[in-house]
C-alpha positions, 0 to 999 in steps of 0.5 A: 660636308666636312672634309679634311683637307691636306696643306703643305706649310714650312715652318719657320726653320725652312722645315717642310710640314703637311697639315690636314684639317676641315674647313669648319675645324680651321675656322673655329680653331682660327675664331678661338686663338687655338690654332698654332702649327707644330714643326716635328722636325725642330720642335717649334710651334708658331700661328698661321701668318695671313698668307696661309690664312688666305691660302687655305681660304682660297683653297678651300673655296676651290675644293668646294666651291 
């Protein structure tokens, strides 16, 4: 199963941001370097630091598991 989970970030300029993925998509955006968030609001973009690393892990592991 490969399904999309929702997941509540701020960007680096206190802008609340909702990204939706699958835990397969995360990991291999993660192993490729290519997952970078994007704010709307202030147009910034920025990697996942690792406590959202973790958070979605743990996440995923919770809805899943």
């Amino acid at each position: 199963m490969n399904a999309h989970h929702q997941f509540e970030i701020v960007c680096p300029n206190n802008h609340d941001q909702t990204v939706k993925f699958s835990e397969q998509g995360f990991d291999e955006a993660l192993r490729s370097g290519t997952l970078i968030f994007h704010c709307n609001t202030c147009d910034v973009d920025w990697p996942p630091s690792g406590e959202d690393i973790a958070m979605f892990r743990k996440q995923f592991k919770k809805e899943t598991g």
